[in-house]
Residue frames as qw, qx, qy, qz and C-alpha x, y, z in Angstrom:
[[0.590, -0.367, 0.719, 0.005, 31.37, 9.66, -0.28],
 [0.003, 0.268, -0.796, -0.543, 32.52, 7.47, -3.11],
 [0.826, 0.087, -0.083, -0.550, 29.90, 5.07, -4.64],
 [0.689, -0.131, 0.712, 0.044, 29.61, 1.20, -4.13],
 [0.684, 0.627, 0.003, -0.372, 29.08, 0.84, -7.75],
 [0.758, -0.167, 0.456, 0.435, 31.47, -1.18, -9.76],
 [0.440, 0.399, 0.529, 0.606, 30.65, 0.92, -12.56],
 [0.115, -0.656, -0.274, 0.694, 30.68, 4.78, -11.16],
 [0.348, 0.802, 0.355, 0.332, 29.23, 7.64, -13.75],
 [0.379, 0.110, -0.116, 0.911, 31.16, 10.66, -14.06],
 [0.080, -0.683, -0.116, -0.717, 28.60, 12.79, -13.01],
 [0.478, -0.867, 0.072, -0.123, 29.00, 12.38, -9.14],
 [0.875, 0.048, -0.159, 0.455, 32.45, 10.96, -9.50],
 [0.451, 0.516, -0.108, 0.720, 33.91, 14.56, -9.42],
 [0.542, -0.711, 0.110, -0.435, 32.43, 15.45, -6.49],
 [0.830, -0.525, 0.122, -0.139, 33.47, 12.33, -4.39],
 [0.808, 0.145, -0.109, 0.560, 37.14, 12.26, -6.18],
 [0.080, 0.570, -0.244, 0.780, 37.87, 16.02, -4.52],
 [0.399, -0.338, -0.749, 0.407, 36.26, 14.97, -1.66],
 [0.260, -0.562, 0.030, -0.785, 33.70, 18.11, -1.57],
 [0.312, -0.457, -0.623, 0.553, 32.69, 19.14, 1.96],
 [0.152, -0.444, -0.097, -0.877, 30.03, 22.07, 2.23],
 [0.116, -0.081, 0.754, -0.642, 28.11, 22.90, 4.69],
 [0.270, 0.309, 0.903, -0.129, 24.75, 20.98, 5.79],
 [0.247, 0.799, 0.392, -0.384, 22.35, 24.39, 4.85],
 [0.229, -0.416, 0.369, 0.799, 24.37, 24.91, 1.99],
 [0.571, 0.528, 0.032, -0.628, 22.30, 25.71, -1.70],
 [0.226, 0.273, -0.907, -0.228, 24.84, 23.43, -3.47],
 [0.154, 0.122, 0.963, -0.182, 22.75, 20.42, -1.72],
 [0.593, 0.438, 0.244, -0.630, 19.38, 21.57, -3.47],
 [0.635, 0.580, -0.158, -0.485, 20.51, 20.61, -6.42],
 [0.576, 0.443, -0.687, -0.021, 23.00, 18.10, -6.31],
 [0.649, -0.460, 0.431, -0.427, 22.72, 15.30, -4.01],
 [0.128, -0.038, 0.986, 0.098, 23.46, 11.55, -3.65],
 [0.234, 0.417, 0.877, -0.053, 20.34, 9.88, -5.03],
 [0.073, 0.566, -0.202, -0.796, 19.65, 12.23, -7.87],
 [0.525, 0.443, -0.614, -0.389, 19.94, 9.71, -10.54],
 [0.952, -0.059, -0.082, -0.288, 18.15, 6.19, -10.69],
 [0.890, 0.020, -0.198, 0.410, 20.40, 3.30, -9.29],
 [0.374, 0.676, -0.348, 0.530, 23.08, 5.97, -7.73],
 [0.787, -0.574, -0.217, -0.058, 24.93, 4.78, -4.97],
 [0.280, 0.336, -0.468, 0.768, 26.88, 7.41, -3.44],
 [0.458, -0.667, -0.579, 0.101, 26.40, 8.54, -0.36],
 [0.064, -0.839, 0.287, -0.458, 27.08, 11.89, 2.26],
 [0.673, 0.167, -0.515, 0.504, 29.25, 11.89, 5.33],
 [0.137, -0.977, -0.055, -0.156, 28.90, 14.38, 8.12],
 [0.781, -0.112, -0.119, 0.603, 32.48, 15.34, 9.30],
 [0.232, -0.932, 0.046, 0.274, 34.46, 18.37, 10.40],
 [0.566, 0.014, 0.262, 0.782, 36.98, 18.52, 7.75],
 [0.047, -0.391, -0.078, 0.916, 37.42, 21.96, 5.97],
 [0.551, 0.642, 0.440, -0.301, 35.18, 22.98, 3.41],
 [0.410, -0.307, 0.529, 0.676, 36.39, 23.05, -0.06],
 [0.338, 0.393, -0.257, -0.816, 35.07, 24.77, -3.30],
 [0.592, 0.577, 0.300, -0.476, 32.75, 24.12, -5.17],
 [0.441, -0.055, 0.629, 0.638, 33.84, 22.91, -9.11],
 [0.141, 0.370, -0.290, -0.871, 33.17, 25.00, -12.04],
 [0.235, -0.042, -0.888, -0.394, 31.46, 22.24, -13.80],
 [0.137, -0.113, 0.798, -0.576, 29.17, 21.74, -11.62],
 [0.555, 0.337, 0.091, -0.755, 26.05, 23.13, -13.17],
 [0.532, 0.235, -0.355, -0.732, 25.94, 20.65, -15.40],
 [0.264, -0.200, -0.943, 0.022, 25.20, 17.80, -13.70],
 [0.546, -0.177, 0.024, -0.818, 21.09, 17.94, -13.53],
 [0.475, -0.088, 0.798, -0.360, 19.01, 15.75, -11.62],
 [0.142, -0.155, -0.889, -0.406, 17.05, 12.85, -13.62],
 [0.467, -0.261, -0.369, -0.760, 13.57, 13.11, -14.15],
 [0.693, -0.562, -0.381, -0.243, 11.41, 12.95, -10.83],
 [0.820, -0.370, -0.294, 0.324, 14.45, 13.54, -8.33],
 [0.195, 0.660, -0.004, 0.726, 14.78, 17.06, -8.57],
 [0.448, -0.685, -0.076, -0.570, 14.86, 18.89, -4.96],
 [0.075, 0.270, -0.845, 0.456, 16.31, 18.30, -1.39],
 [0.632, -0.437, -0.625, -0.136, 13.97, 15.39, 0.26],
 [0.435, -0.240, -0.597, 0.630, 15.65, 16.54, 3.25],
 [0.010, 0.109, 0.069, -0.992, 13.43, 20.09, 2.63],
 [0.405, 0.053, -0.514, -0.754, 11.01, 19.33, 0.65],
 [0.539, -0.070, 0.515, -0.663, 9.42, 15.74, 1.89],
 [0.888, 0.372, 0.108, -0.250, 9.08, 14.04, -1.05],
 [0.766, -0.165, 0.579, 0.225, 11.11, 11.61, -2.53],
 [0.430, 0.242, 0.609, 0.622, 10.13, 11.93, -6.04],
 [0.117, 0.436, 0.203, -0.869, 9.02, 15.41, -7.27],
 [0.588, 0.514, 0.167, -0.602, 6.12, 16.59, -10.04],
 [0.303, 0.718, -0.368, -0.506, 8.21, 15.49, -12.50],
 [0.391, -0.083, 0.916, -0.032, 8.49, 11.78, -11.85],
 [0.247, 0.046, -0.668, -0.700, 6.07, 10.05, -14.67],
 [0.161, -0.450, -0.860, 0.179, 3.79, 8.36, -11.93],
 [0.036, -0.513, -0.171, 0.841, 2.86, 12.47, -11.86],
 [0.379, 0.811, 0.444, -0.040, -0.35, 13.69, -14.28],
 [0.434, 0.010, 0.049, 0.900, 1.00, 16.41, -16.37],
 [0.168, -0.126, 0.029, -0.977, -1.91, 18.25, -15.62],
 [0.417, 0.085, 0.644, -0.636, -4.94, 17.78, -13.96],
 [0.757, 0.297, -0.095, -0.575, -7.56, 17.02, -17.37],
 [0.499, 0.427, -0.754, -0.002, -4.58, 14.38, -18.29],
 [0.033, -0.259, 0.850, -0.457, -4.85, 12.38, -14.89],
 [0.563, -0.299, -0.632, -0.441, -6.98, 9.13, -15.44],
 [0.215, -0.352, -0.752, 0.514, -7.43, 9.25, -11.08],
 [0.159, 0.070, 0.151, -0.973, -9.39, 12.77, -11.61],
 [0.241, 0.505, 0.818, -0.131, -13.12, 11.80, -11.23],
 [0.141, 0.736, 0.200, -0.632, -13.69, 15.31, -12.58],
 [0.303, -0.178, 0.672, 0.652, -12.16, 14.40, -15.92],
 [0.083, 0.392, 0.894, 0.201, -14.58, 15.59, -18.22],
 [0.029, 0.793, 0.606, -0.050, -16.73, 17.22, -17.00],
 [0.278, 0.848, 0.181, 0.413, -17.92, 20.73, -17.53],
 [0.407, -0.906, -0.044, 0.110, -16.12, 21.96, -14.54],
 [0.800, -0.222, 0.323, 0.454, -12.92, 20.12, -15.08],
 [0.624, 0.456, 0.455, 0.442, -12.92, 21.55, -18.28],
 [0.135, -0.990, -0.025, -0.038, -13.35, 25.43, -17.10],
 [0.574, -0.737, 0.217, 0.284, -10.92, 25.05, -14.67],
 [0.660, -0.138, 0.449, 0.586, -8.31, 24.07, -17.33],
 [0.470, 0.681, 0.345, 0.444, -9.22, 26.72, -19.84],
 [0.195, -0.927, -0.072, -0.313, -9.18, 29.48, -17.37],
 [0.441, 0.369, -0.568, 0.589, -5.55, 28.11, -15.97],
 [0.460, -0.611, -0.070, -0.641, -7.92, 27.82, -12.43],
 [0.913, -0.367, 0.026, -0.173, -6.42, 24.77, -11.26],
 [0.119, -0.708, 0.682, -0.142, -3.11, 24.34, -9.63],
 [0.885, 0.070, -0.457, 0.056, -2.20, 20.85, -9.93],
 [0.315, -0.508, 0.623, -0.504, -1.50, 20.24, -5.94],
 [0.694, -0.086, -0.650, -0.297, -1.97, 15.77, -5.94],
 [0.182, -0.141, -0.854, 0.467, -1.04, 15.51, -2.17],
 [0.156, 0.185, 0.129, -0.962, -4.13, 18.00, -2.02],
 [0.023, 0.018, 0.831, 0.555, -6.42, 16.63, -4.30],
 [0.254, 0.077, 0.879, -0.396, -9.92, 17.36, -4.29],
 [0.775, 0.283, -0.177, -0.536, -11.27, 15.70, -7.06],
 [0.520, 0.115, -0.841, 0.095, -9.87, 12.36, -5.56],
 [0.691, -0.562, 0.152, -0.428, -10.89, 11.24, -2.71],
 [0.698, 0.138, -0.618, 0.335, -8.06, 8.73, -1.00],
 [0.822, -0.558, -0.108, -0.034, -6.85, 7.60, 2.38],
 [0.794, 0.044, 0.061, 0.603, -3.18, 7.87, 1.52],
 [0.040, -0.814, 0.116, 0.567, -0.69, 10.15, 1.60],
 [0.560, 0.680, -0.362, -0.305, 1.16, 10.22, -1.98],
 [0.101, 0.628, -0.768, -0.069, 3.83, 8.12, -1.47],
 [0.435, -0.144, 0.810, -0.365, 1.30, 5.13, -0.47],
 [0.746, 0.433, 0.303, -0.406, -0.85, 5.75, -2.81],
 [0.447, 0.572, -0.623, -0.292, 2.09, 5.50, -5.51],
 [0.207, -0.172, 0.944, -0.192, 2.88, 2.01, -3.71],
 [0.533, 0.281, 0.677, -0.423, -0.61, 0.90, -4.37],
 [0.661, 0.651, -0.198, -0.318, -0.73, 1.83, -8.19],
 [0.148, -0.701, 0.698, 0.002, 2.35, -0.08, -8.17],
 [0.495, -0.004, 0.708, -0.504, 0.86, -2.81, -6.48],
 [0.635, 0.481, 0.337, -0.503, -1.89, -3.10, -9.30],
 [0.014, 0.882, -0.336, -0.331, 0.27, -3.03, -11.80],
 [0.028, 0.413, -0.910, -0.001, 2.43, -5.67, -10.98],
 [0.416, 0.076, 0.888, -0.182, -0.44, -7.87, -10.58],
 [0.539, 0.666, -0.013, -0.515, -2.08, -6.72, -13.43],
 [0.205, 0.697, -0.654, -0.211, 1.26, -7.57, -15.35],
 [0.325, -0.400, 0.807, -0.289, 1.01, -11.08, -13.84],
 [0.549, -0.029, -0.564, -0.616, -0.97, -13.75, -16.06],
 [0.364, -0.140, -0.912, 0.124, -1.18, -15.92, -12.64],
 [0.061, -0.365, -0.673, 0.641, -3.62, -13.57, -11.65],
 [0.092, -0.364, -0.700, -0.607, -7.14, -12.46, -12.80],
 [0.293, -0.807, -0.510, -0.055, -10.14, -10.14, -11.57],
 [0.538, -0.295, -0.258, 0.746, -7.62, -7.41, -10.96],
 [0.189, 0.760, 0.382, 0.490, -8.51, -3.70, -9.98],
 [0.448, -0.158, -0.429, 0.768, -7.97, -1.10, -8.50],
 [0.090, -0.846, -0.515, 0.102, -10.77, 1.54, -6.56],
 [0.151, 0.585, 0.022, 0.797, -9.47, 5.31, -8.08],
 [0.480, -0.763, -0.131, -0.413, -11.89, 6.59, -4.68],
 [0.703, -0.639, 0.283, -0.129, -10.26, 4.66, -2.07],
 [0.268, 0.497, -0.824, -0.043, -6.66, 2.88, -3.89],
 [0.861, 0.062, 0.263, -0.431, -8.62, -0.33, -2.97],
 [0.321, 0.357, -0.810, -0.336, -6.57, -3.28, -4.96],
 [0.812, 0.067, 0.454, -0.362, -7.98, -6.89, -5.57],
 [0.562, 0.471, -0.616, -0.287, -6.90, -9.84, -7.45],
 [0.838, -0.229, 0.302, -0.392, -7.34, -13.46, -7.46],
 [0.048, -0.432, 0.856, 0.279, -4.28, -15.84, -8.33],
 [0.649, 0.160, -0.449, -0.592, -5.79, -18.53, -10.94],
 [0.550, -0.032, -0.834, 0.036, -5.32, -21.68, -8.20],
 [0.241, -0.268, 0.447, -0.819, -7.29, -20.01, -5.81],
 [0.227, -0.267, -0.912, -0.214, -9.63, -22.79, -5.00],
 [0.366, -0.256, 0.200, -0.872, -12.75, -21.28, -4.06],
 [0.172, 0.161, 0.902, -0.362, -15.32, -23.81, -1.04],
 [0.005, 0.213, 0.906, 0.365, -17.85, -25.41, -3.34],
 [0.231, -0.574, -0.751, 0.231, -20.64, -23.92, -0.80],
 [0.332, -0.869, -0.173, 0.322, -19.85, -20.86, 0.56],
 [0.540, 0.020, 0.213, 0.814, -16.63, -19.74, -1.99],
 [0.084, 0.755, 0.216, 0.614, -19.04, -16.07, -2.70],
 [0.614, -0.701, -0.178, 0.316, -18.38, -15.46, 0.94],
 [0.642, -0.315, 0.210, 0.667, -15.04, -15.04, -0.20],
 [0.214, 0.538, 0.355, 0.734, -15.68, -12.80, -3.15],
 [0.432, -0.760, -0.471, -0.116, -18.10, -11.07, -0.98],
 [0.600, -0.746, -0.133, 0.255, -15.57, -9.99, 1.64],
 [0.694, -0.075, 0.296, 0.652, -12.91, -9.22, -0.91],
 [0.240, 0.576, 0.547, 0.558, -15.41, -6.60, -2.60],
 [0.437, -0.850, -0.291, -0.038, -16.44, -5.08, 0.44],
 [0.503, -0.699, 0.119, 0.494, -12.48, -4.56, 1.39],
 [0.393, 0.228, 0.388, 0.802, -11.53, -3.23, -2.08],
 [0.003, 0.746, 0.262, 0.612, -14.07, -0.62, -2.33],
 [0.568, -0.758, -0.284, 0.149, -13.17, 0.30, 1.63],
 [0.248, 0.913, -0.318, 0.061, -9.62, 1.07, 0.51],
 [0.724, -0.428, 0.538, 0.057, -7.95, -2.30, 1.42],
 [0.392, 0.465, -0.770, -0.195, -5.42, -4.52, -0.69],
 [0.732, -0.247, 0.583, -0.252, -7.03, -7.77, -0.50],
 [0.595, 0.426, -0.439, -0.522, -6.13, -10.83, -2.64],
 [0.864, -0.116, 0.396, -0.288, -6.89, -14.48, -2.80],
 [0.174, -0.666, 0.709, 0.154, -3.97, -16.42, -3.26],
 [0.707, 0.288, -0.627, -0.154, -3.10, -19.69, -4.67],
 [0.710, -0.444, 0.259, -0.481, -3.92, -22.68, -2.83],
 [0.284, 0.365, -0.885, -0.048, -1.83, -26.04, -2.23],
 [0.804, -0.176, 0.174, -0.541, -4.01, -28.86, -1.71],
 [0.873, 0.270, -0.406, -0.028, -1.45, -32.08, -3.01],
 [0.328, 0.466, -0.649, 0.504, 0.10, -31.55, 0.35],
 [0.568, -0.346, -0.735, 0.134, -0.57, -33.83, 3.68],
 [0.431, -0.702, -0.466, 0.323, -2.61, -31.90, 6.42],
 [0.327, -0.104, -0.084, 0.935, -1.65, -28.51, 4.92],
 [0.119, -0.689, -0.642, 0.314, -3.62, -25.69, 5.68],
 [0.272, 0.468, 0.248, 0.803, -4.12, -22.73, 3.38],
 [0.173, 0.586, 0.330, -0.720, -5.62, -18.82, 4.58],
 [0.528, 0.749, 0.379, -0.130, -7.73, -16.99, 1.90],
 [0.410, 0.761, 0.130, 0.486, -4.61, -14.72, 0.83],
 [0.393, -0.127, -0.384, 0.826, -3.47, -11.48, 2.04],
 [0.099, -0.914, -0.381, -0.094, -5.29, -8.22, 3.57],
 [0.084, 0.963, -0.208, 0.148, -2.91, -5.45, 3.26],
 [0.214, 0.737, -0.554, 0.322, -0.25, -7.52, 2.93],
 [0.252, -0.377, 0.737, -0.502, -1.09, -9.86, 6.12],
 [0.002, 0.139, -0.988, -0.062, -2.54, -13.26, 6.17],
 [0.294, -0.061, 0.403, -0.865, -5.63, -13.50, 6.40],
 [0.106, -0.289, -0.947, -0.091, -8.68, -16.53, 6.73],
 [0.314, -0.227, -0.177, -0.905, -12.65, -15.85, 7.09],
 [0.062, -0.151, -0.963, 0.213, -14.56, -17.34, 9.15],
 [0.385, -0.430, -0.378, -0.724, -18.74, -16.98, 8.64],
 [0.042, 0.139, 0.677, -0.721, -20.91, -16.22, 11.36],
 [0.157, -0.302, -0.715, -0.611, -24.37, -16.90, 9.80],
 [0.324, -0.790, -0.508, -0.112, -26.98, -16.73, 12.75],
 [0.002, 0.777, -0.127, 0.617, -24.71, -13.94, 14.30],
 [0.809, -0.588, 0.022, -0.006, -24.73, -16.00, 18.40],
 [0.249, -0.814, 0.514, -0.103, -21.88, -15.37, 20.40],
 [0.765, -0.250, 0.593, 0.019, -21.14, -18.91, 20.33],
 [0.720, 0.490, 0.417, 0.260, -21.14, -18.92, 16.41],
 [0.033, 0.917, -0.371, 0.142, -18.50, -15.48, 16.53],
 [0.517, -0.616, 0.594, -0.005, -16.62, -17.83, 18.95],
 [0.853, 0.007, 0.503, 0.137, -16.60, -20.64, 16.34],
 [0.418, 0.905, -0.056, 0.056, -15.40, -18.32, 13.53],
 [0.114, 0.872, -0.444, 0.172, -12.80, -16.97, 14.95],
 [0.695, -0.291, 0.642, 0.141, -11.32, -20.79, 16.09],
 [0.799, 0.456, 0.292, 0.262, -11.71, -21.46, 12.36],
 [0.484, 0.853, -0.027, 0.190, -9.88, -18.94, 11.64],
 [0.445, -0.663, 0.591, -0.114, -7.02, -19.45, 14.63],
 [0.844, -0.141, 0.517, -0.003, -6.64, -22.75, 12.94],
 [0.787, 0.533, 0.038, 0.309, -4.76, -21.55, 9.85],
 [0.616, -0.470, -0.031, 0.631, -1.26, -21.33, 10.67],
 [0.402, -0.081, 0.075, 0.909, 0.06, -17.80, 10.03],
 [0.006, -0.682, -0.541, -0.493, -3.11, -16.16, 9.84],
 [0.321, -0.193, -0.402, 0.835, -3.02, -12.72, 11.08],
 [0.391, 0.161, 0.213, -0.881, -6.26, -11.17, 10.38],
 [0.139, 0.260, 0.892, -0.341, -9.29, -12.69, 11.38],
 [0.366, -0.020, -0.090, -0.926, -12.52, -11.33, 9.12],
 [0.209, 0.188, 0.779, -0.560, -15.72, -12.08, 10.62],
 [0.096, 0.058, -0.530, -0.841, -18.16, -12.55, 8.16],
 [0.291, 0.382, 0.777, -0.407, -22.26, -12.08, 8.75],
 [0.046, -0.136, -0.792, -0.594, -24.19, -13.11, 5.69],
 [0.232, -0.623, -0.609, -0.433, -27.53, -13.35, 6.99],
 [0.402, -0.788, -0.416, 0.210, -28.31, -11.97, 10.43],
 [0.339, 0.869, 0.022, 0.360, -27.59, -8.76, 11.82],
 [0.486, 0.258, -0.445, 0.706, -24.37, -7.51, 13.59],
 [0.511, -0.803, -0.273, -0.138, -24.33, -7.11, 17.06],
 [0.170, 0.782, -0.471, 0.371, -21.72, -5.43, 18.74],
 [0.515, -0.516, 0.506, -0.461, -22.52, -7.01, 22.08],
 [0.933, -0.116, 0.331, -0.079, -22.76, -10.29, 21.13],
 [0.827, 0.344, -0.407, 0.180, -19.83, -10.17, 19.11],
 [0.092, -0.683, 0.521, -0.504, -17.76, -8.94, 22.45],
 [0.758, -0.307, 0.436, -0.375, -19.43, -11.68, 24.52],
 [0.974, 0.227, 0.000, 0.005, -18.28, -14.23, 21.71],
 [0.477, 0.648, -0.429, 0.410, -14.37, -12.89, 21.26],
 [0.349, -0.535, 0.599, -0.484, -14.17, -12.70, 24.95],
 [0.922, -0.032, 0.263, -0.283, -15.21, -16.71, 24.71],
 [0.751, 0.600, -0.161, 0.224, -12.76, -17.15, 22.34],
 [0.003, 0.855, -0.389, 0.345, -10.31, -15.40, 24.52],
 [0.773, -0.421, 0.423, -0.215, -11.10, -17.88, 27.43],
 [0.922, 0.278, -0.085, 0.256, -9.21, -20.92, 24.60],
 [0.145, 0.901, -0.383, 0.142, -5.95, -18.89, 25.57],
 [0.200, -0.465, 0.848, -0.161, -2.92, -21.43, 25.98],
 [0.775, 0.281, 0.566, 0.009, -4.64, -24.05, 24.01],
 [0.313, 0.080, 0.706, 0.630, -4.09, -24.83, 19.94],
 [0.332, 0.444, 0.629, 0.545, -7.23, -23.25, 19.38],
 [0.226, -0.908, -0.077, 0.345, -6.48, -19.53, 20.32],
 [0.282, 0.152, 0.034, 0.947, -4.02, -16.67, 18.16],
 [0.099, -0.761, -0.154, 0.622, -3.81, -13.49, 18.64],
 [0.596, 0.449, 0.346, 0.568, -4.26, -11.82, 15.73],
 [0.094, -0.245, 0.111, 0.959, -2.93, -7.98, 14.88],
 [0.338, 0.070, 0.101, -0.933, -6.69, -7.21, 13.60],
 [0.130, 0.335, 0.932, -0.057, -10.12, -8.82, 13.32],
 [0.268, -0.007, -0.403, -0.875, -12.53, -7.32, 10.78],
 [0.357, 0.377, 0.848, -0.111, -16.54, -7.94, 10.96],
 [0.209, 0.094, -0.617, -0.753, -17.85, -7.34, 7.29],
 [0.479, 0.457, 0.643, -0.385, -21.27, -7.86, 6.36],
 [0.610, 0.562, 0.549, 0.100, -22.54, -7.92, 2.85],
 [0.255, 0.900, 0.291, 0.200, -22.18, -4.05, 2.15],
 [0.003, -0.835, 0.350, -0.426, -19.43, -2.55, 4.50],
 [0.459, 0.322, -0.657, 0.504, -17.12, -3.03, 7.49],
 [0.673, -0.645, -0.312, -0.185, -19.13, -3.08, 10.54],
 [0.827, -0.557, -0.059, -0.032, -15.97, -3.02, 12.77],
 [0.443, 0.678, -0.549, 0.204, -12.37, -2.88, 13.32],
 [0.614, -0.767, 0.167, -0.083, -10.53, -4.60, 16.67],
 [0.268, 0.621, -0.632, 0.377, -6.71, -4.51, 17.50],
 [0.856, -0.416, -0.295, 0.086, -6.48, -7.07, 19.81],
 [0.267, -0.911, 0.278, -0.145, -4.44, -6.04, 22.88]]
């Protein structure tokens, strides 16, 4: 189908001025496809017209680096050849092996297949196409001078960054660091945003957690009643959608945080009740917890 472009390239033009038609399982479509070439916006059609030949020329329109291959076979969007791709395993600053004596075999002796959805001298949580999103991610905030402490966890794609008007609570602002460290090195995107404070009765969260709002609320002696007051503090910034439970000194109890949330629950159909889409308890070192509210 034609492109929307105002400014069509001749290399799919000839296709979509003959109006080719092949079939769906045809070999032609390995190699030549809409979305071949960066910015190209043709498109396919199915239809029952006849099929018509193939042009002589063809061959020489080649995909553009990284968009080689039918996604519709293959699975992948961008193939090996994209640049976000290592050209070889010693070259690829994620390979914790880099270096070493093994790494170093493996590449003399041609022992290692470069296979990144596969990887195991990474360790990740992602498939590929997430984890590219997440380098991405870093990147751009990296790139960003309104933001500062940025990194990103090679082990677990982990990002973190802290916009420079992040105002951090005079007392208790390492809390916040605290829980941000704990969900970077877990494999979360967590950053602490810029804060607006020159505005009447407005109410800031800490940032985002993958993306989603998200406020902290400390639970210091660990009593169900002191869960239950968290998680109002944290119902009490508007748009906050995850809820992280944070226990500095005492230890986590499962049962008494259940017996607090379920106290919390009881506030339902009042101002100080949300539902949030997850609620995190974090302690100094690790995640203690996940819960999806129903």
């Amino acid at each position: 189908m034609p492109t929307t472009s105002p400014n069509p390239e001749a290399e799919h033009k000839r296709f979509w001025e003959k109006k080719l038609t092949r079939p769906i399982d045809d070999p032609f479509w390995n190699k030549h496809r809409p979305g071949d070439r960066w910015n190209c916006k043709c498109s396919l059609e199915a239809t029952d017209e006849p099929i018509t030949p193939i042009p002589d020329d063809a061959d020489d329109e080649k995909p553009q680096r990284g968009l080689r291959g039918n996604p519709a076979k293959t699975g992948q969007i961008f193939d090996k050849s994209h640049p976000y791709f290592p050209k070889n395993c010693a070259s690829c600053g994620f390979n914790r092996r880099k270096g070493t004596i093994t790494s170093r075999l493996r590449g003399w002796f041609n022992a290692e297949k470069m296979d990144c959805e596969h990887c195991k001298g990474l360790i990740r949580k992602f498939p590929n196409d997430e984890w590219i999103e997440r380098v991405k991610a870093y990147k751009k905030l990296k790139n960003n001078p309104e933001y500062k402490d940025v990194e990103f966890d090679v082990a677990t794609a982990g990002v973190r960054a802290t916009h420079k008007e992040h105002n951090f609570d005079a007392k208790k602002g390492h809390y916040e660091t605290m829980v941000q460290d704990v969900g970077y090195k877990s494999g979360h995107k967590v950053i602490l945003e810029k804060e607006v404070h020159n505005i009447y009765k407005k109410r800031n969260t800490e940032g985002t957690w993958d993306g989603m709002l998200f406020e902290i609320g400390a639970a210091e002696n660990a009593t169900e009643n002191n869960i239950r007051n968290a998680l109002k503090h944290c119902a009490s910034k508007p748009g906050a959608e995850v809820a992280v439970i944070f226990f500095p000194e005492k230890p986590f109890d499962a049962a008494a945080f259940e017996r607090g949330y379920s106290r919390f629950r009881g506030l339902k159909g009042t101002t100080q009740y949300r539902k949030f889409k997850f609620i995190y308890c974090i302690d100094k070192d690790r995640i203690l917890s996940i819960k999806k509210p129903k």
